[in-house]
BALOBA-1460 file (C-alpha; in Angstrom, 3 decimals):
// residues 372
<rec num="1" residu="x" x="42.568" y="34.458" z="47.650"/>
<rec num="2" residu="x" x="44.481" y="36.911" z="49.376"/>
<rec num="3" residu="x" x="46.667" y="35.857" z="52.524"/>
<rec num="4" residu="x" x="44.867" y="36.533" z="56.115"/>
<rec num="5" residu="x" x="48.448" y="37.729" z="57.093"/>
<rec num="6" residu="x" x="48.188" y="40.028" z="54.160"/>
<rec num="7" residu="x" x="44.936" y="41.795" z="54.998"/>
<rec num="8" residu="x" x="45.461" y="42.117" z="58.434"/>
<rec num="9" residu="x" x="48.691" y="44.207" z="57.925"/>
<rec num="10" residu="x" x="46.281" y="45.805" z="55.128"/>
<rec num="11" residu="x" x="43.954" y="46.898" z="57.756"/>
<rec num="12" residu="x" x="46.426" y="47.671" z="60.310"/>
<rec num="13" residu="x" x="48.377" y="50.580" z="58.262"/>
<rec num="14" residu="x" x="44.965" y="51.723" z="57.299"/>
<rec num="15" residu="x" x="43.668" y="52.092" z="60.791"/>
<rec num="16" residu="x" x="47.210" y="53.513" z="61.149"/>
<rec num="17" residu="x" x="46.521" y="56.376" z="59.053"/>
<rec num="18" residu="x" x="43.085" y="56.932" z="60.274"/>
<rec num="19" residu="x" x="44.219" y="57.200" z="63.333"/>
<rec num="20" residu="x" x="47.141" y="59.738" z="62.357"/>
<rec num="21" residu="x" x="44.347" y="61.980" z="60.470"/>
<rec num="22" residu="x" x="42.109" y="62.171" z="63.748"/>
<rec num="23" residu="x" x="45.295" y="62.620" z="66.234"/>
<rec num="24" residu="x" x="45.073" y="65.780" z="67.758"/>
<rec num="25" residu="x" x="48.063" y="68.151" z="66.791"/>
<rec num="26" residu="x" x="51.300" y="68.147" z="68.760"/>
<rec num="27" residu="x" x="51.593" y="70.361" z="71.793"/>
<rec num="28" residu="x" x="53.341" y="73.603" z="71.349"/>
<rec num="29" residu="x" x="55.268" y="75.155" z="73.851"/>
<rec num="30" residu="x" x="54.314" y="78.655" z="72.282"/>
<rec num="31" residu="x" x="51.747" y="80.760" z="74.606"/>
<rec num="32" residu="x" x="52.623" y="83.782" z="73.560"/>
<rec num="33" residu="x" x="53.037" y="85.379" z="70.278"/>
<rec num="34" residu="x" x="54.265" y="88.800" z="69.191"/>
<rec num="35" residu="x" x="53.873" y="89.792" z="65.386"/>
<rec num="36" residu="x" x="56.397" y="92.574" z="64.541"/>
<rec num="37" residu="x" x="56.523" y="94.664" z="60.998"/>
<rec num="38" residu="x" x="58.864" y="97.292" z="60.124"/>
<rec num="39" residu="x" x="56.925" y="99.430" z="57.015"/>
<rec num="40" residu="x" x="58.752" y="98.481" z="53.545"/>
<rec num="41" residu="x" x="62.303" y="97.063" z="54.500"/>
<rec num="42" residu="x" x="63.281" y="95.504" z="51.414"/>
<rec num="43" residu="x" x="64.829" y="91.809" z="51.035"/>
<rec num="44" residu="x" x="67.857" y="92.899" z="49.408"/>
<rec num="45" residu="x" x="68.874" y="95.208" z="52.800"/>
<rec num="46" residu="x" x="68.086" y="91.971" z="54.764"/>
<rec num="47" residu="x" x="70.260" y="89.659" z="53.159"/>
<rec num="48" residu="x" x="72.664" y="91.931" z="51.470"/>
<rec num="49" residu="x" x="73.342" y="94.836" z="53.632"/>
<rec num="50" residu="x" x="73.888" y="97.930" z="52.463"/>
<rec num="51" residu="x" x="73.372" y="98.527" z="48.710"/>
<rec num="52" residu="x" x="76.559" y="99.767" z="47.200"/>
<rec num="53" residu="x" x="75.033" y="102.237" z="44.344"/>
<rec num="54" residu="x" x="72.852" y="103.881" z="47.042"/>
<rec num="55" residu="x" x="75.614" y="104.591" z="49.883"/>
<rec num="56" residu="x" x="75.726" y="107.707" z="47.675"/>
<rec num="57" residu="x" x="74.620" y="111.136" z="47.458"/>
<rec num="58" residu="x" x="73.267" y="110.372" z="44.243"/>
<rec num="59" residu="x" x="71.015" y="108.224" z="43.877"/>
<rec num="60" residu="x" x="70.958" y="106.957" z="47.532"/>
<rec num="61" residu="x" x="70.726" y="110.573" z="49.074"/>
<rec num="62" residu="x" x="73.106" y="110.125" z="51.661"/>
<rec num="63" residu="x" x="74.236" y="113.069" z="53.467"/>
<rec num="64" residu="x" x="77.521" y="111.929" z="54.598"/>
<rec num="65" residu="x" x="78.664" y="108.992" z="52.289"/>
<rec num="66" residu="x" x="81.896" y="108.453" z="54.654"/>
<rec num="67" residu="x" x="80.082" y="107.977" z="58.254"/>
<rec num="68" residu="x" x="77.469" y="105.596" z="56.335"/>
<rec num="69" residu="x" x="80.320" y="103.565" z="54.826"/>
<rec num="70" residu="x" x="81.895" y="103.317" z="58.362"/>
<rec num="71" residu="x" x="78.609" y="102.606" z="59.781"/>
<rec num="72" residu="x" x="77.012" y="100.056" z="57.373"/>
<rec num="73" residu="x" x="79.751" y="99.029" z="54.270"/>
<rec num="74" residu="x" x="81.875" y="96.267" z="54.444"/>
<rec num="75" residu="x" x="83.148" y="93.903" z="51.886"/>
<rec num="76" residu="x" x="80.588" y="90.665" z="52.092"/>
<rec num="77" residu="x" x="77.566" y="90.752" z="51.811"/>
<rec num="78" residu="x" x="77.247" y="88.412" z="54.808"/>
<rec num="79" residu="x" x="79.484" y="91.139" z="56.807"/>
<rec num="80" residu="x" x="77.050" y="93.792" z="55.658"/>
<rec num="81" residu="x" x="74.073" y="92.374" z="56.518"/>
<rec num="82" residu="x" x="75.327" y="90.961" z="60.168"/>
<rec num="83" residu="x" x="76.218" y="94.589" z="60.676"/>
<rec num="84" residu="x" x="73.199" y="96.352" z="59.587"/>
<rec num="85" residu="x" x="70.610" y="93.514" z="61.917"/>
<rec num="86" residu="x" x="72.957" y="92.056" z="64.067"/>
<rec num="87" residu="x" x="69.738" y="90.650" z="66.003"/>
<rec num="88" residu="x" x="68.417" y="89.090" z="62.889"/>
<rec num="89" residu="x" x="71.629" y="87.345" z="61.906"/>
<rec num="90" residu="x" x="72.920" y="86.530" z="65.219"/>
<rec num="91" residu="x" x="69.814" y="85.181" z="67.485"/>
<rec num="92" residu="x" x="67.496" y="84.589" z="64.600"/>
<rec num="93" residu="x" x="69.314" y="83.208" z="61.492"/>
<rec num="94" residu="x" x="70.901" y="80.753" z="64.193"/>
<rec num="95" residu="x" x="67.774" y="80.098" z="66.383"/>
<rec num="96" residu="x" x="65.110" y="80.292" z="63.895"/>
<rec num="97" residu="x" x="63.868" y="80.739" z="60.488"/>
<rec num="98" residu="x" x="64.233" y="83.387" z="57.850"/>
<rec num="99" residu="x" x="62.536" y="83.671" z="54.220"/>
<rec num="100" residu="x" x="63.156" y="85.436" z="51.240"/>
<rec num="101" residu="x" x="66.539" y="85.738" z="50.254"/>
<rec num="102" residu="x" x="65.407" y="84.896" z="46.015"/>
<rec num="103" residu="x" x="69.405" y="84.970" z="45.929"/>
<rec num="104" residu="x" x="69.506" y="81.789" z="47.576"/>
<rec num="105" residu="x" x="66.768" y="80.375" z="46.194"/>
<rec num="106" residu="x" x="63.972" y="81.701" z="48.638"/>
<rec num="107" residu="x" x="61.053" y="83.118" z="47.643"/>
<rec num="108" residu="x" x="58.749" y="85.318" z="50.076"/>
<rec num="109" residu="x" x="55.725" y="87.375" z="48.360"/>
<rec num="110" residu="x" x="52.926" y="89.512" z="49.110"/>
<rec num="111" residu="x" x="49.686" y="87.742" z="47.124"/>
<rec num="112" residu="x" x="47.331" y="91.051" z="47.253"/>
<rec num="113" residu="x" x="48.437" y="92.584" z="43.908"/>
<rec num="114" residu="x" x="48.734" y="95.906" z="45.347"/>
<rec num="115" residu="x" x="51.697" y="95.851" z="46.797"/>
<rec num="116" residu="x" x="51.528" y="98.700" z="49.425"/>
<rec num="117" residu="x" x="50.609" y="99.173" z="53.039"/>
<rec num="118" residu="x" x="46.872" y="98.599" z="53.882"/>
<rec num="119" residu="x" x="46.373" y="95.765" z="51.873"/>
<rec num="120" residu="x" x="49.246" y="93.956" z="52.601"/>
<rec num="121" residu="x" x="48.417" y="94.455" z="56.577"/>
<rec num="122" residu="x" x="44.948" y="93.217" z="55.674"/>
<rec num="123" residu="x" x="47.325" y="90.075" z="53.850"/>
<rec num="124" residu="x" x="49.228" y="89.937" z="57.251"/>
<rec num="125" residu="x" x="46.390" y="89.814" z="59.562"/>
<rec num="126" residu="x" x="44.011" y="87.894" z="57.660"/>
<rec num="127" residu="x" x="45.230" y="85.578" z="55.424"/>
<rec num="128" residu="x" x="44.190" y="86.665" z="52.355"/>
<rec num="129" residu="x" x="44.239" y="89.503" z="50.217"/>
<rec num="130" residu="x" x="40.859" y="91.696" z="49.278"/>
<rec num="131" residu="x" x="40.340" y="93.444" z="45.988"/>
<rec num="132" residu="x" x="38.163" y="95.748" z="47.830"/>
<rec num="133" residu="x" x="41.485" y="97.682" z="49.968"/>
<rec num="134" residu="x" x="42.428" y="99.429" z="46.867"/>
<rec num="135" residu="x" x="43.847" y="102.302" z="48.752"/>
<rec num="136" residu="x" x="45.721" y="103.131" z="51.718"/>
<rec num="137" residu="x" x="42.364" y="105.749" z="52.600"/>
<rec num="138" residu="x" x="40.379" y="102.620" z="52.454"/>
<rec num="139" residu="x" x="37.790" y="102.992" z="55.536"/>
<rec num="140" residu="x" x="37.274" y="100.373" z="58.382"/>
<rec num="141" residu="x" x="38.501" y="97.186" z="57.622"/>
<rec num="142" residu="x" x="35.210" y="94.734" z="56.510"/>
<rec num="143" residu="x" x="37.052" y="91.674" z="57.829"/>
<rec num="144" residu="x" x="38.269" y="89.870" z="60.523"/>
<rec num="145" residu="x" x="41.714" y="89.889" z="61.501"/>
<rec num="146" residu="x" x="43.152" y="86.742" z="63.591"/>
<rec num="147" residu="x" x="43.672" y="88.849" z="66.607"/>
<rec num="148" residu="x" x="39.947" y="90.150" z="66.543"/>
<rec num="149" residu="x" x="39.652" y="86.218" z="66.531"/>
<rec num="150" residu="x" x="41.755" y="84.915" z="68.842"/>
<rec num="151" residu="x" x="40.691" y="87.829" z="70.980"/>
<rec num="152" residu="x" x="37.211" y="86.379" z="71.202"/>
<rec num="153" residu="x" x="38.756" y="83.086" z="72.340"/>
<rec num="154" residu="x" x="38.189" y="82.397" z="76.451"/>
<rec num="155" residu="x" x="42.049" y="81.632" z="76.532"/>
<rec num="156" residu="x" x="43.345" y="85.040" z="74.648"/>
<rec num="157" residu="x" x="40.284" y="87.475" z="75.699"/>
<rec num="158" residu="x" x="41.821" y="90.326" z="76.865"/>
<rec num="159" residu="x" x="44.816" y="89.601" z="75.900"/>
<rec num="160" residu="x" x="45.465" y="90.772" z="72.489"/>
<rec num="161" residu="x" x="46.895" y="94.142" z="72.283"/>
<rec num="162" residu="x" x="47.962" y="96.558" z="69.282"/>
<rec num="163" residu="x" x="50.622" y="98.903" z="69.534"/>
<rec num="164" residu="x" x="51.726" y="100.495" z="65.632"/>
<rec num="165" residu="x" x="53.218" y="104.285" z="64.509"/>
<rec num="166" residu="x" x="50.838" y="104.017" z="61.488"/>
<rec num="167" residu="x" x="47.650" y="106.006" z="62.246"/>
<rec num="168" residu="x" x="45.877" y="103.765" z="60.067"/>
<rec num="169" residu="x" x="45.808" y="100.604" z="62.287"/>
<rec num="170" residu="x" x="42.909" y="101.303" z="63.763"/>
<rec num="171" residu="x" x="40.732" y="100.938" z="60.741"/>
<rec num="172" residu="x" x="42.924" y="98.168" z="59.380"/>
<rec num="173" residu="x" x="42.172" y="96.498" z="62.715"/>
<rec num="174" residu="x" x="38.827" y="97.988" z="62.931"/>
<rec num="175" residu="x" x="38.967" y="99.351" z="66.333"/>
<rec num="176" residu="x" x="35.274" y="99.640" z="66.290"/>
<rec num="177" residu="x" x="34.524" y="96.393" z="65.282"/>
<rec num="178" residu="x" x="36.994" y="94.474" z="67.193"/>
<rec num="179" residu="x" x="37.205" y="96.170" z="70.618"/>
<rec num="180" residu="x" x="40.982" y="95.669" z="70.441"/>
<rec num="181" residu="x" x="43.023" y="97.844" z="72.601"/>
<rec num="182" residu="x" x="45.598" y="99.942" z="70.444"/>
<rec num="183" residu="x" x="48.159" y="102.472" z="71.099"/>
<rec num="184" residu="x" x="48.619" y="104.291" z="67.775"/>
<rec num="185" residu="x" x="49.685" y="106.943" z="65.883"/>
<rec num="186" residu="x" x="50.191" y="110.301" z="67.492"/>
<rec num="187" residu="x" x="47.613" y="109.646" z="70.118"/>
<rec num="188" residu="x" x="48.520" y="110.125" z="74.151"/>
<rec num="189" residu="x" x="50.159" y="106.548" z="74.696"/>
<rec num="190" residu="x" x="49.218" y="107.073" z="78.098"/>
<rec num="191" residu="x" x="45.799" y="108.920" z="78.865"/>
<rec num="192" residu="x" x="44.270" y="109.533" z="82.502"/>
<rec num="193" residu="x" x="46.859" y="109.322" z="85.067"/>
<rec num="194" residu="x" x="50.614" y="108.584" z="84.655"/>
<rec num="195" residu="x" x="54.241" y="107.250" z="85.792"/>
<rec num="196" residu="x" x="56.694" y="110.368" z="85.824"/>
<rec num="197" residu="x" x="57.892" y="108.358" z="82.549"/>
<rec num="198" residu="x" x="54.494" y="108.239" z="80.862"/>
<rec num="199" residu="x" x="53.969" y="111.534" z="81.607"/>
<rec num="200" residu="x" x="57.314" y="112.653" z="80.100"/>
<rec num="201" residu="x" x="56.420" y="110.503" z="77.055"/>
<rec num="202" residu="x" x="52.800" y="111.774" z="76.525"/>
<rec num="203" residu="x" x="54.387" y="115.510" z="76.862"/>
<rec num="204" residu="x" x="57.039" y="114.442" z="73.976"/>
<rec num="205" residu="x" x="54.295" y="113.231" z="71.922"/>
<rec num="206" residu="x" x="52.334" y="116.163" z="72.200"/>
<rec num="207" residu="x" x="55.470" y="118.663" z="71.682"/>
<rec num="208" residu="x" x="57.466" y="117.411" z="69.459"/>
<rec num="209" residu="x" x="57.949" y="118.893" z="65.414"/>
<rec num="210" residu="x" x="55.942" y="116.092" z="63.463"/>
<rec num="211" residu="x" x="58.400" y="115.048" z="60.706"/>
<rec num="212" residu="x" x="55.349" y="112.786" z="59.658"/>
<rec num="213" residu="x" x="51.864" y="113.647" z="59.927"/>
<rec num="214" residu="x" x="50.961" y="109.842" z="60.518"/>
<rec num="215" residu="x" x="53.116" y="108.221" z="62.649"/>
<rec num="216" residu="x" x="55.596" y="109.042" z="65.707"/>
<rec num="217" residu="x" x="59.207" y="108.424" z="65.458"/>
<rec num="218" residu="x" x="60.301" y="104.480" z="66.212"/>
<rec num="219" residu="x" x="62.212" y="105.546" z="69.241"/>
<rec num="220" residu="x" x="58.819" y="107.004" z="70.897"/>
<rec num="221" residu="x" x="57.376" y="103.606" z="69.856"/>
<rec num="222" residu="x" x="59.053" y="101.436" z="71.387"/>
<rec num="223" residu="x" x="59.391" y="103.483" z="74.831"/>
<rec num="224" residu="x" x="55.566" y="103.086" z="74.531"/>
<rec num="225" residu="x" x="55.730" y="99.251" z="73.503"/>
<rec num="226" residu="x" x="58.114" y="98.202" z="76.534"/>
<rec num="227" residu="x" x="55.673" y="100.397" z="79.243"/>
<rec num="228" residu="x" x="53.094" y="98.864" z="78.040"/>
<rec num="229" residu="x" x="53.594" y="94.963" z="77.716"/>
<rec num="230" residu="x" x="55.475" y="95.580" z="81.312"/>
<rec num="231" residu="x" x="52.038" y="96.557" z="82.505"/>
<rec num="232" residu="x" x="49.685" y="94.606" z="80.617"/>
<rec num="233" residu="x" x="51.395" y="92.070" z="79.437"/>
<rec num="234" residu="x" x="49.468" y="90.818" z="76.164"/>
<rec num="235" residu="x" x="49.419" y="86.841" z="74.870"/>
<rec num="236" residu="x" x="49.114" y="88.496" z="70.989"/>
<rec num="237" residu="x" x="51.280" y="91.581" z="70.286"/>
<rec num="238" residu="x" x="51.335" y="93.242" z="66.949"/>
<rec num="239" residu="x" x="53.773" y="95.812" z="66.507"/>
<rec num="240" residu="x" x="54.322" y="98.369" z="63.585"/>
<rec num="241" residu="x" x="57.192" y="100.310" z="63.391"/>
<rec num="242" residu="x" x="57.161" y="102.805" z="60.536"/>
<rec num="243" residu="x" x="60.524" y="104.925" z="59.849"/>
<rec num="244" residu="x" x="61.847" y="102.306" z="57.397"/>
<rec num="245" residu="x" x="59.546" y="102.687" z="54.477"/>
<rec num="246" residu="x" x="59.094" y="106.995" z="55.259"/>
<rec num="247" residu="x" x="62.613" y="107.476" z="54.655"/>
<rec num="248" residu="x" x="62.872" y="105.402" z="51.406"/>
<rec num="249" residu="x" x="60.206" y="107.478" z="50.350"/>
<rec num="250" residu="x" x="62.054" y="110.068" z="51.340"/>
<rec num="251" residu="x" x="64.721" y="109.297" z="48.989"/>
<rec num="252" residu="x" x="67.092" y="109.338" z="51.771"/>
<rec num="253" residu="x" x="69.202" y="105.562" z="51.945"/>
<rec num="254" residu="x" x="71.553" y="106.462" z="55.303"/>
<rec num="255" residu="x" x="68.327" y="106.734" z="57.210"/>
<rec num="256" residu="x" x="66.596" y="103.692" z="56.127"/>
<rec num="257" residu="x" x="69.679" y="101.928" z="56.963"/>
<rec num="258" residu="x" x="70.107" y="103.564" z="60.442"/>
<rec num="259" residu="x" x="66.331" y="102.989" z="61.283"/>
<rec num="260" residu="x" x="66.470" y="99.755" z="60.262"/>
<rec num="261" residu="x" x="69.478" y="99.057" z="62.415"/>
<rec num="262" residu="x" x="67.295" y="100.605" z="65.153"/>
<rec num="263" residu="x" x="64.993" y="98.699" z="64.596"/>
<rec num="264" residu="x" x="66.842" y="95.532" z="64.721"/>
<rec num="265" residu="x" x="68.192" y="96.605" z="68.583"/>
<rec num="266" residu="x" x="64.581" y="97.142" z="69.386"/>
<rec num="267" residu="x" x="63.458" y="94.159" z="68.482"/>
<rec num="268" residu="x" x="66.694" y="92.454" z="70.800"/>
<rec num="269" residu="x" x="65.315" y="94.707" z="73.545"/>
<rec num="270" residu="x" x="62.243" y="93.393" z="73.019"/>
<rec num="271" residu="x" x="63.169" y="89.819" z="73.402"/>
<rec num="272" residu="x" x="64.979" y="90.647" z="76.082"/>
<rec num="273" residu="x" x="62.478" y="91.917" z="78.367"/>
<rec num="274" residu="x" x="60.656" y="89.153" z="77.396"/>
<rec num="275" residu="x" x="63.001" y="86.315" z="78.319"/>
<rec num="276" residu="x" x="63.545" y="88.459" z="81.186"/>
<rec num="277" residu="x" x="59.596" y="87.710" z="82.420"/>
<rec num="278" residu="x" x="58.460" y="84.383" z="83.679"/>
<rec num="279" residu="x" x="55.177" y="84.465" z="81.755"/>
<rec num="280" residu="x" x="57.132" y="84.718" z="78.675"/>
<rec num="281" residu="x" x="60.848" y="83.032" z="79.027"/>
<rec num="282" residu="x" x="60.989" y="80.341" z="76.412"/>
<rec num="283" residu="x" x="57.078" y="80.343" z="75.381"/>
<rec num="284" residu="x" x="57.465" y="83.177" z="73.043"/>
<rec num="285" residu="x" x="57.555" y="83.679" z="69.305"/>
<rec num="286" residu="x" x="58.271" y="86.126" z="67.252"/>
<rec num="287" residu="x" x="57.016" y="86.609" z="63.496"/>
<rec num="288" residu="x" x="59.085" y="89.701" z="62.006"/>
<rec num="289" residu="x" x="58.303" y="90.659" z="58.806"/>
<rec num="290" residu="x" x="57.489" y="93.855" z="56.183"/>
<rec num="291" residu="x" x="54.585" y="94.962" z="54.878"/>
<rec num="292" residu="x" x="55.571" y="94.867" z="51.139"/>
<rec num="293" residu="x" x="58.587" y="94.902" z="48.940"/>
<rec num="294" residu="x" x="60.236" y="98.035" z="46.799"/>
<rec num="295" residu="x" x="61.159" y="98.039" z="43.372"/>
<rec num="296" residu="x" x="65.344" y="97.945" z="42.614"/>
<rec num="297" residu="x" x="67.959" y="100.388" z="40.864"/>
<rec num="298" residu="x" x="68.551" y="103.775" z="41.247"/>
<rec num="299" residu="x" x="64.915" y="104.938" z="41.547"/>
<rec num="300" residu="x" x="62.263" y="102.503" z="42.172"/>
<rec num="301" residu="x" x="64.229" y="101.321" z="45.383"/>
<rec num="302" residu="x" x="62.301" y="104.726" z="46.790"/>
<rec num="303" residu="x" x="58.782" y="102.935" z="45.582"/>
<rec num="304" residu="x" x="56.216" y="100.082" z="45.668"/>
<rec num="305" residu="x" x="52.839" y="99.667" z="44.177"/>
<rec num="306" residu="x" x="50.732" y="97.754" z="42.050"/>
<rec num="307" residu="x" x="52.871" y="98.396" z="38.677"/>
<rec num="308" residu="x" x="56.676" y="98.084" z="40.550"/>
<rec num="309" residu="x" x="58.352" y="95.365" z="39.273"/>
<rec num="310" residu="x" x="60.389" y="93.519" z="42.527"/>
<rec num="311" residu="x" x="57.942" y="95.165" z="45.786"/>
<rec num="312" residu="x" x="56.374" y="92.168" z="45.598"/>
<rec num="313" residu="x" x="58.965" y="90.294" z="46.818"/>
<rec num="314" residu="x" x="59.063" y="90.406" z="50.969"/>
<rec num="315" residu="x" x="60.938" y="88.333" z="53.712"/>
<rec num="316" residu="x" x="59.450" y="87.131" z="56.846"/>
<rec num="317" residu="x" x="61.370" y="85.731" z="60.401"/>
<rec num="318" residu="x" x="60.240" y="83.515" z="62.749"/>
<rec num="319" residu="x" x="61.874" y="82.880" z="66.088"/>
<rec num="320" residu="x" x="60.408" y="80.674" z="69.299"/>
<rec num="321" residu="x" x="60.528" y="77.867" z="70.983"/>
<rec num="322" residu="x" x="58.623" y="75.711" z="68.537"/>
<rec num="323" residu="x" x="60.822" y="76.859" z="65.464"/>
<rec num="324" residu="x" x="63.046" y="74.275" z="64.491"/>
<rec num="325" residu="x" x="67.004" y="76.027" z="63.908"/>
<rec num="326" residu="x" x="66.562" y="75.910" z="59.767"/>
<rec num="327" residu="x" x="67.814" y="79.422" z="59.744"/>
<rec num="328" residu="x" x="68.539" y="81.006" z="56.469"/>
<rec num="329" residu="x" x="66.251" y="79.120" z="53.717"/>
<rec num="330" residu="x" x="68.058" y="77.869" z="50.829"/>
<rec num="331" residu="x" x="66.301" y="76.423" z="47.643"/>
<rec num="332" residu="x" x="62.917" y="76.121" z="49.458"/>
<rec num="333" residu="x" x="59.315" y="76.689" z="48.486"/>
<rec num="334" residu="x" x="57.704" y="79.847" z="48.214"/>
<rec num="335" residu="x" x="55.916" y="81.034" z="51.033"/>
<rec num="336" residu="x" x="53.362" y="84.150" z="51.393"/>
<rec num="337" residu="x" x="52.661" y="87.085" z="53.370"/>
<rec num="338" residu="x" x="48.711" y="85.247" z="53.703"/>
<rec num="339" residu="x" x="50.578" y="82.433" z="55.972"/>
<rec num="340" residu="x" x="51.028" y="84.532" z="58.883"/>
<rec num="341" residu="x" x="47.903" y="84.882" z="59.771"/>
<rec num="342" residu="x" x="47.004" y="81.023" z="60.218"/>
<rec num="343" residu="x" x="50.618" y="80.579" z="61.787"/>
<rec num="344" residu="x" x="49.331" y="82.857" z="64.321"/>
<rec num="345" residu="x" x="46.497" y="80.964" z="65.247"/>
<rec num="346" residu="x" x="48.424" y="77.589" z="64.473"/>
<rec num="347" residu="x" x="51.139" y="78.432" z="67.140"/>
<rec num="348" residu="x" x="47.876" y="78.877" z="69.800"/>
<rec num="349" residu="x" x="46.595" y="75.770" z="68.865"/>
<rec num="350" residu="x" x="44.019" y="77.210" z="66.635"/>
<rec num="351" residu="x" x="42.582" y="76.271" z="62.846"/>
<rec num="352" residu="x" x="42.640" y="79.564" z="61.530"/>
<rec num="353" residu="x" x="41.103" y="78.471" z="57.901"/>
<rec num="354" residu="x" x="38.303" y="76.721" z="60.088"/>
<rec num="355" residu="x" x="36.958" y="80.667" z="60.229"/>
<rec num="356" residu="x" x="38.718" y="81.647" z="56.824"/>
<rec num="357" residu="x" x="38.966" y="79.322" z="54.438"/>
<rec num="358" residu="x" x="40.259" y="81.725" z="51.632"/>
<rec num="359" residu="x" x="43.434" y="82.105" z="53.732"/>
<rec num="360" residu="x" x="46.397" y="80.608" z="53.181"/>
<rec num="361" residu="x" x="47.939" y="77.288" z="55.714"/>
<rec num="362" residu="x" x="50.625" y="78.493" z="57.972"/>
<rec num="363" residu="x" x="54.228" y="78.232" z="57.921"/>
<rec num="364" residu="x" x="54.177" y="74.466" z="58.375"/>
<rec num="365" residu="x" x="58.342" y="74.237" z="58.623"/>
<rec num="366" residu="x" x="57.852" y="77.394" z="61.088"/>
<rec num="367" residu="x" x="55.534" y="75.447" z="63.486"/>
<rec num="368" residu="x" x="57.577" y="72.515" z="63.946"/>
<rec num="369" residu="x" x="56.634" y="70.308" z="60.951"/>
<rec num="370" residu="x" x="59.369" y="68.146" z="58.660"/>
<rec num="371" residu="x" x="61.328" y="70.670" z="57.037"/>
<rec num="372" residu="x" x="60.922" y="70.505" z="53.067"/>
């Protein structure tokens, strides 16, 4: 006969857990989230800096290998990489979370197969990869993205904004569809009437020399971005910057380097404003992350696609104020573009998979839970 003693401590750890399971989740001091991608940055320029072999005019095309050295080189590769995203490794690395370095044991990959833009934003926004976005052409986007979602939500309607260089956002979004507001591609960022800066802006986009037929420079970007969350200021931000992956293709390593360092202070600037803004001081995260992985050596650091060895390999950053301080992840367990999405909706308070139960669980060590 078993003990009374015995089963009542029996029942009382089961009730325990019971309990636990139907506890509702812990309260996040997040109400704001901004999701920011810059096009193709690989891993290795994250956590190694600038790539030695391709600070050259061959194969790196660099057009003056001395002012890039003096710019970007220096003899660590933790000195390198503080230099080139000084935000990244100095507010993030310390305050947050960052995945991917596979030197140290981290492992960060895109799960689509593809391995280039569209359907690794579908990955990002969704959760899940689709065999169906086979191409970058692909038309309007057949499924929902969590900020078409969350949009729908009484707490976040209205609130959601998109503002991306790539002129495809708004079928990967599916503008149509979704009703999202965007600000995209070489479209007038500011339509009907305008500040004397919007109007200088909208005059710049409409006169400049288009060095690429589908997106604006970063710099007009973000001049855009900052007008535009100090006027409307969005709960759920997505932000594509594109200059990083055009000048790899390009061939031309200085300028990924320097628009990824530009990109680094725009992101500061960002977070800067933001702290700067009641609604947003201290209940704001950021997710920063790429779009896909390149290949390595002295060619295939240009490329990615379905048959480059390495571009799936990808590194996301995650900064707010329910991120514990893990910074740099060492020896860890793989995590996948697909988590964003339901770390999006996670940091809201919001069961993403409850919608879309093909995607993947969010960033559990990103959202505050034990660290693995």
């Amino acid at each position: 006969m078993i003990p009374r003693r015995t089963v009542r401590i029996a029942f009382a750890a089961g009730f325990a857990a019971v309990a636990a399971l139907a506890a509702p989740p812990p309260a996040r001091k997040t109400e704001n989230v901004v999701v920011i991608v810059t096009d193709g940055l690989r891993w290795q320029e994250v956590f190694r800096g600038a790539e030695t072999a391709l600070v050259s005019e061959k194969p790196g095309g660099v057009e003056d290998v001395a002012a890039t050295k003096a710019a970007f080189w220096r003899p660590t590769a933790g000195e390198r990489r503080e230099t080139l995203l000084p935000f990244l490794w100095t507010v993030v690395a310390k305050e947050g979370q960052l995945y991917g370095n596979a030197d140290a044991g981290s492992s960060a990959q895109v799960t689509n197969g593809y391995k280039f833009s569209y359907p690794g934003y579908n990955e990002i926004v969704t959760g899940a990869g689709d065999p169906r976005i086979d191409r970058n052409e692909y038309g309007p986007n057949p499924n929902v993205s969590v900020f078409e979602w969350l949009n729908d939500t009484p707490e976040l309607h209205g609130r959601v904004l998109i503002v991306g260089g790539w002129d495809v956002f708004p079928r990967i979004f599916n503008r149509e569809r979704s009703r999202l507001p965007m600000k995209t591609g070489w479209d007038t960022p500011f339509p009907g009437q305008a500040t004397p800066p919007q109007a200088l802006l909208n005059t710049l986009y409409r006169s400049v020399t288009h060095e690429f037929s589908d997106m604006p420079w970063d710099a007009f970007l973000q001049q855009t971005l900052l007008d535009t969350v100090a006027s409307e200021k969005p709960r759920l931000l997505f932000v594509g910057y594109g200059e990083t992956d055009e000048w790899a293709h390009n061939g031309r390593y200085d300028l990924v380097l320097e628009s990824a360092h530009h990109v680094d202070g725009f992101v500061r600037e960002l977070w800067t404003m933001l702290q700067a803004m009641p609604q947003y001081r201290d209940t704001t995260t950021l997710l920063i992350t790429t779009d896909h992985g390149r290949g390595d050596g002295p060619e295939n650091w240009k490329h990615h696609d379905w048959n480059v060895d390495g571009a799936e390999n990808m590194w996301i950053a995650v900064l707010g104020p329910d991120t514990p301080a893990l910074g740099e992840r060492k020896n860890a367990a793989r995590v996948t573009q697909s988590q964003i999405a339901a770390t999006v909706a996670a940091l809201f308070g919001k069961d993403w998979r409850r919608f879309n139960p093909a995607a993947a669980p969010p960033l559990a060590d990103a959202i505050g839970a034990a660290p693995r």
